[in-house]
C-alpha positions as CSV (number, residue, x, y, z in Angstrom):
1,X,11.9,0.0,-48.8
2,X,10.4,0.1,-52.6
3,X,7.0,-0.9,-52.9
4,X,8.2,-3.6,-55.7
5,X,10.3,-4.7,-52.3
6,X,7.5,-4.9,-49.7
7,X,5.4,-7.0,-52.1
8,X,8.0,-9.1,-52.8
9,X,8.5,-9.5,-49.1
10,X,4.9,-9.9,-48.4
11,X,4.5,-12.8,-51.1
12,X,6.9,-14.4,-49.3
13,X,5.7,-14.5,-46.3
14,X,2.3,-15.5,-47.3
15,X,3.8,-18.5,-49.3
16,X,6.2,-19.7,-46.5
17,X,3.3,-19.7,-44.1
18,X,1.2,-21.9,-46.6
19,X,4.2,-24.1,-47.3
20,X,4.0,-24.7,-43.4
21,X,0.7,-25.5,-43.2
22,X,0.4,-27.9,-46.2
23,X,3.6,-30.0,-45.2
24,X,2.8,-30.3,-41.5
25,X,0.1,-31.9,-39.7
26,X,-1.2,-28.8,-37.4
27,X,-1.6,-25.2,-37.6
28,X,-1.3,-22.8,-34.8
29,X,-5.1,-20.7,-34.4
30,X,-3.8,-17.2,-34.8
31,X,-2.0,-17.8,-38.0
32,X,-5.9,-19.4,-39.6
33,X,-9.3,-19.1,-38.5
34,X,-10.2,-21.5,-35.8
35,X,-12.8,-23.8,-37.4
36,X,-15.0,-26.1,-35.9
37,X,-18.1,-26.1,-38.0
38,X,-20.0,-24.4,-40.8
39,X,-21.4,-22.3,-38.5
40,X,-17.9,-20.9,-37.0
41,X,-16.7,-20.7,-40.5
42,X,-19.7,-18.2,-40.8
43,X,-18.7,-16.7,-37.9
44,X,-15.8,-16.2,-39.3
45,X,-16.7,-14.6,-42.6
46,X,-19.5,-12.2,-40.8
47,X,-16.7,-10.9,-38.8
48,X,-14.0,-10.0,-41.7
49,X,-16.8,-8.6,-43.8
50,X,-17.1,-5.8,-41.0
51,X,-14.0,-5.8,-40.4
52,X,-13.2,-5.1,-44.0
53,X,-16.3,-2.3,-43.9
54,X,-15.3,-1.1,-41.1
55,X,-11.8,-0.3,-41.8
56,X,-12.7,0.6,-45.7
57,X,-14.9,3.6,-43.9
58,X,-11.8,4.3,-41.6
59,X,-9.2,4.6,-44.6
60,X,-12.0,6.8,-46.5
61,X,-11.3,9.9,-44.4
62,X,-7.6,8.8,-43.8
63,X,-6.9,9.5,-47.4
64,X,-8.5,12.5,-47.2
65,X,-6.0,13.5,-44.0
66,X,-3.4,12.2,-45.7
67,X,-3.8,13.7,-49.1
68,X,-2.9,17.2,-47.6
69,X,-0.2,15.6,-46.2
70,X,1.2,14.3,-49.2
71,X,0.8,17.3,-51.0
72,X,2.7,19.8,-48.0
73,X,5.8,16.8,-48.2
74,X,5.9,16.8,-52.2
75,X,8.6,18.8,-52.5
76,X,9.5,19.6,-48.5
77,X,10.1,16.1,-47.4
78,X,10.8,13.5,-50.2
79,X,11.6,11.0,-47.5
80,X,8.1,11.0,-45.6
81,X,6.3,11.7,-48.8
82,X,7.3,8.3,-50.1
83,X,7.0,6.9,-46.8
84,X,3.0,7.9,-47.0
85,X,3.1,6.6,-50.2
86,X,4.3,3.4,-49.5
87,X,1.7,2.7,-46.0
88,X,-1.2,3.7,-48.8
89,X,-0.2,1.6,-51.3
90,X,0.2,-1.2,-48.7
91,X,-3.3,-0.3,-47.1
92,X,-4.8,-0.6,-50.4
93,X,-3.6,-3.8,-51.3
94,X,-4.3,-5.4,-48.2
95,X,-8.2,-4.8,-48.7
96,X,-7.9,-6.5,-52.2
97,X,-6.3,-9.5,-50.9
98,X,-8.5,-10.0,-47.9
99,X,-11.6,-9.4,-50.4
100,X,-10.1,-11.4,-53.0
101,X,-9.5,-14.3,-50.1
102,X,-13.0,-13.4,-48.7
103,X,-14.8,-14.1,-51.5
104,X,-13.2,-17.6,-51.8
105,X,-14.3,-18.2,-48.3
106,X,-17.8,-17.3,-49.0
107,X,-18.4,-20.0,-52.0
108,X,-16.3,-22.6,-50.0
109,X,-18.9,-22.0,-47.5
110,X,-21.7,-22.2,-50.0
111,X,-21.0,-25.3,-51.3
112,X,-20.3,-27.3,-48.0
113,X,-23.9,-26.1,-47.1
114,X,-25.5,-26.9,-50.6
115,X,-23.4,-30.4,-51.2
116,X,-24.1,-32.4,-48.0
117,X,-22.1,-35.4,-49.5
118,X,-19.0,-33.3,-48.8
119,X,-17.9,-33.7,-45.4
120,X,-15.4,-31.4,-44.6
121,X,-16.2,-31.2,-40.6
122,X,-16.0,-34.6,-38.9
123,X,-14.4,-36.7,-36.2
124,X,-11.9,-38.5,-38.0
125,X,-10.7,-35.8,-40.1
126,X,-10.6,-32.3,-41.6
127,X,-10.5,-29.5,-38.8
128,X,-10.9,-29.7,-35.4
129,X,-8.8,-27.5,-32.5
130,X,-7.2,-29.5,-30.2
131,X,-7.2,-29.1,-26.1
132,X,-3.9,-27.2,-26.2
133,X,-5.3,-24.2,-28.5
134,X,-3.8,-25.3,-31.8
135,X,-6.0,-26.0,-35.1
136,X,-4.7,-28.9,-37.1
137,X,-6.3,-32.5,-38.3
138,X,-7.5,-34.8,-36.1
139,X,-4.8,-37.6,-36.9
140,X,-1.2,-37.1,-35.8
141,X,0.0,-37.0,-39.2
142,X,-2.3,-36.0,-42.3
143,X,-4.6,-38.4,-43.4
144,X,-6.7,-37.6,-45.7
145,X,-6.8,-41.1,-47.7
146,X,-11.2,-41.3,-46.9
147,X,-11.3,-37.3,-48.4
148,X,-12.0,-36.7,-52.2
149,X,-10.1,-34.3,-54.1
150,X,-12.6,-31.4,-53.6
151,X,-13.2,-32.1,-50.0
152,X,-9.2,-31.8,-50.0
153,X,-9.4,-28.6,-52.0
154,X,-11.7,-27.0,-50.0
155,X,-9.8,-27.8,-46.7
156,X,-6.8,-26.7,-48.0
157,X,-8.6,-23.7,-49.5
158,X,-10.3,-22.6,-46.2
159,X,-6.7,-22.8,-44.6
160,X,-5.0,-20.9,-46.8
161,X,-7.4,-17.7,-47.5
162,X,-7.4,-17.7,-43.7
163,X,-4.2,-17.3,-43.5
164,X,-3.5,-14.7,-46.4
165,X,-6.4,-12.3,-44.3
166,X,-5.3,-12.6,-41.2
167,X,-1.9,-11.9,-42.5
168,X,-2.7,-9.3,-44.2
169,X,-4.9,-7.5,-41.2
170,X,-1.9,-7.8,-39.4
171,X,0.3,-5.9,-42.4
172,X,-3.0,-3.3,-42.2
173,X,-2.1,-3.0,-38.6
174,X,1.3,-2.4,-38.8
175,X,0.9,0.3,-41.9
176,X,-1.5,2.4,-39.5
177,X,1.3,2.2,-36.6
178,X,3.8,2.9,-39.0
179,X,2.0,6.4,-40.0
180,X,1.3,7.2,-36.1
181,X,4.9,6.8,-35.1
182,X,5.9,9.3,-38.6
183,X,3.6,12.0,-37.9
184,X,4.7,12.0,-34.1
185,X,8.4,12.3,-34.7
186,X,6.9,15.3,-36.6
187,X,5.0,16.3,-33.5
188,X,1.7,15.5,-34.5
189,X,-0.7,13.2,-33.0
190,X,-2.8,10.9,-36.0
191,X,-6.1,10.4,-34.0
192,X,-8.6,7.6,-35.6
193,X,-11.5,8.6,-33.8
194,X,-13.1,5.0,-34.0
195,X,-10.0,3.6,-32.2
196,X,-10.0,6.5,-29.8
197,X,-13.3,6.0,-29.0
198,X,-13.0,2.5,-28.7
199,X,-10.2,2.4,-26.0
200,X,-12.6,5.1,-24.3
201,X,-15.5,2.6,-24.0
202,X,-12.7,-0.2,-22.6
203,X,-12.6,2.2,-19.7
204,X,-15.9,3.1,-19.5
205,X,-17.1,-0.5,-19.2
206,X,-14.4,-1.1,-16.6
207,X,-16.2,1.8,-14.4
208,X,-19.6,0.9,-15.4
209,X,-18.7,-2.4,-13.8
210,X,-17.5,-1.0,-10.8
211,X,-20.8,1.3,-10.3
212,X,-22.8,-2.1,-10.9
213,X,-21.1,-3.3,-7.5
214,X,-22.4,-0.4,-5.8
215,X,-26.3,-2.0,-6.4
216,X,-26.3,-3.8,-3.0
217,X,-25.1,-0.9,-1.0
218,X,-27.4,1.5,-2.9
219,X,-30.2,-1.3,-2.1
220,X,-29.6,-1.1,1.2
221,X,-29.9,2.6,2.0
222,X,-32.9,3.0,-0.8
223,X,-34.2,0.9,2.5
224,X,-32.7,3.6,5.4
225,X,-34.3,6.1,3.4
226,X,-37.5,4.6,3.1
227,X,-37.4,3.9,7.0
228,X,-36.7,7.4,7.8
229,X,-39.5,9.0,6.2
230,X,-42.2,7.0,7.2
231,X,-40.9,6.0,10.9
232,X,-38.6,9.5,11.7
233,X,-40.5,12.7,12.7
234,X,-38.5,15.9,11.5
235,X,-34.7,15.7,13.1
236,X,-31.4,16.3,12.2
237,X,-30.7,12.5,10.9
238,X,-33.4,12.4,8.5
239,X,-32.6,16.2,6.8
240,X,-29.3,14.4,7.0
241,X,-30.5,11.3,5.0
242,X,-32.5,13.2,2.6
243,X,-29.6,15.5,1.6
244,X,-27.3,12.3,1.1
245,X,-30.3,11.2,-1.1
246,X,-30.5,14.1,-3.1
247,X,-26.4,13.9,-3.8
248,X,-26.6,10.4,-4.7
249,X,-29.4,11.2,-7.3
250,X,-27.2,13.7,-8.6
251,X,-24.4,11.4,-8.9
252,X,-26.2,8.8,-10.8
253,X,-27.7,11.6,-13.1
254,X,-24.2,13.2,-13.9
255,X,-22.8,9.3,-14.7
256,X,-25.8,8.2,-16.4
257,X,-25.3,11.4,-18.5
258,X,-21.2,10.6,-19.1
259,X,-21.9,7.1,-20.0
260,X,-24.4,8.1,-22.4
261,X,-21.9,10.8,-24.0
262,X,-19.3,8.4,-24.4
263,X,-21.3,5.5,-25.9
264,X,-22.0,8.4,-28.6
265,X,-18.6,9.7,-28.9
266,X,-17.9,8.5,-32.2
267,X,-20.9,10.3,-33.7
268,X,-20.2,13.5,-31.4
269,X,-16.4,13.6,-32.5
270,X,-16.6,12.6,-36.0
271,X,-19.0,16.2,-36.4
272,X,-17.0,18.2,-34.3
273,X,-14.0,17.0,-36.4
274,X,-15.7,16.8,-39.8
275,X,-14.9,13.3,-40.2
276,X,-12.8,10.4,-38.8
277,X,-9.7,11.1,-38.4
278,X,-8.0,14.2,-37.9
279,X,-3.8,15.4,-37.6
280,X,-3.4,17.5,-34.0
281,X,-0.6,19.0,-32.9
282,X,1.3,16.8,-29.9
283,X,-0.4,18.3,-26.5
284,X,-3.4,19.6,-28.1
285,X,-7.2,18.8,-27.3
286,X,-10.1,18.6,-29.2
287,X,-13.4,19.6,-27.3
288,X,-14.5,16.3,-27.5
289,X,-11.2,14.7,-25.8
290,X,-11.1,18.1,-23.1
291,X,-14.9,16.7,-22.5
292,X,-14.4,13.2,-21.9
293,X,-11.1,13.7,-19.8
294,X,-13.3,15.6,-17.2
295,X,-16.1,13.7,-17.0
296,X,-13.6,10.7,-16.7
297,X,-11.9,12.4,-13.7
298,X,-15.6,13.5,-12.1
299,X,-16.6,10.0,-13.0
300,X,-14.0,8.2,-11.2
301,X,-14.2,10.9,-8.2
302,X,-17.9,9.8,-7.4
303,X,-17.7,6.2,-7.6
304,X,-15.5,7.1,-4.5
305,X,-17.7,9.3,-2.7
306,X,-20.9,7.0,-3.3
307,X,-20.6,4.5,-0.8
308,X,-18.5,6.7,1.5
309,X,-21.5,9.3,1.5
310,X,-23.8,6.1,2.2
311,X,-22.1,3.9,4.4
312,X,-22.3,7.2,6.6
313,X,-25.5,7.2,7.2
């Protein structure tokens, strides 16, 4: 597809979408930001603005990945050289609309603080989300006979930039799929460290939970082991406590120690790989990943043995 094409296409998805949401009387939440008040519409901006930074630091070392890739496909690969081509173009056109949008949002939100005679949040109008999940007006049909012109403008405004960024993080989305699934059918993995990493913490906070469980039990032989010392003389039980006591330590040390690498994983890869994202071939392992894989495995294998080793005491 040309890139005159994709625009075209993307235009006209923005502008049916918009069509939608002017002509009918409610608009479903993950097609426009879920607004309640001025301080959810700040919510709202706070979190696109890092979005936006975030992924504008992401794309930085992307480029750079992708620049050598661009350059090796030139003349070997016409077809996935223009493929690149196009997911760039479309990457960098998404951040212009959403900042473009974004800005919009920001003095829409300025002025509904600063001009307290325009009402844009209330009970009888303007936005509200309804028991069901969906974000429309508060009337069945659109009623917006007791709004001014601005306060329509500005309803209609913070509606429709909504929609164009949310749209167009979803074309951003798609674009960074798009260049996994090329580069794999070439046999190489496309690892963004920042999403790596973030699907590591998903699991880590999963297991931390899990240990967390473990407080009452632990609790309770903290209080065996306690009882021992100071009521046992010297005997087989207590050199049998004590050693238990001395592996459960060294349990918590090793998981303290894995929770603490992974929550700095991003750091700890990003130098190891000299930046963000890296190409790899399919099977391959950075140090980093071989790291984490066995830690994860040792992890996992003494949240197992922990209360088996002290519910045997």
């Amino acid at each position: 597809m040309s890139l005159i094409t994709n625009r075209f296409h993307r235009v006209a998805i923005v502008l049916g979408i918009l069509f939608l949401f002017i002509s009918c009387s409610s608009f479903h939440v993950n097609n426009s930001w879920n607004l309640r008040d001025p301080q959810s519409l700040d919510a709202n901006i706070m979190n696109t603005k890092q979005w936006l930074r975030k992924e504008k630091s992401n794309y930085k070392y992307l480029q750079k990945v992708l620049a050598k890739e661009l350059k090796y496909y030139r003349t070997r690969n016409t077809n996935i050289f223009q493929n690149i081509q196009l997911e760039m173009n479309s990457i960098e056109e998404v951040f212009q609309l959403i900042s473009k949008s974004l800005s919009k949002q920001v003095k829409y939100a300025s002025v509904i603080k600063k001009k307290r005679n325009i009402i844009i949040f209330d009970e009888d109008s303007g936005l509200n989300k309804t028991s069901d999940g969906l974000f429309n007006f508060k009337k069945k049909k659109i009623d917006l006979s007791s709004k001014s012109k601005k306060e329509i403008k500005i309803i209609e405004g913070l509606i429709s930039n909504s929609v164009v960024i949310i749209e167009n993080q979803k074309i951003y989305n798609k674009s960074i799929s798009t260049l996994i699934s090329l580069f794999k059918k070439q046999g190489y993995q496309l690892v963004i460290i920042p999403y790596q990493v973030k699907e590591y913490n998903t699991v880590l906070k999963q297991l931390m939970s899990e240990r967390k469980e473990l407080r009452p039990l632990s609790e309770k032989f903290d209080i065996l082991l306690s009882e021992a010392l100071f009521k046992s003389g010297k005997s087989n039980y207590l050199e049998r406590v004590i050693q238990t006591s001395e592996k459960i330590i060294d349990f918590n040390k090793k998981m303290d120690r894995f929770e603490s690498f992974v929550i700095g994983l991003e750091k700890t890869a990003g130098k190891e790989c000299k930046g963000l994202v890296y190409l790899i071939k399919e099977g391959k392992k950075k140090k980093y990943q071989e790291k984490y894989s066995k830690g994860l495995q040792e992890y996992r294998l003494m949240l197992r043995e922990s209360p088996l080793l002290m519910q045997s005491i």
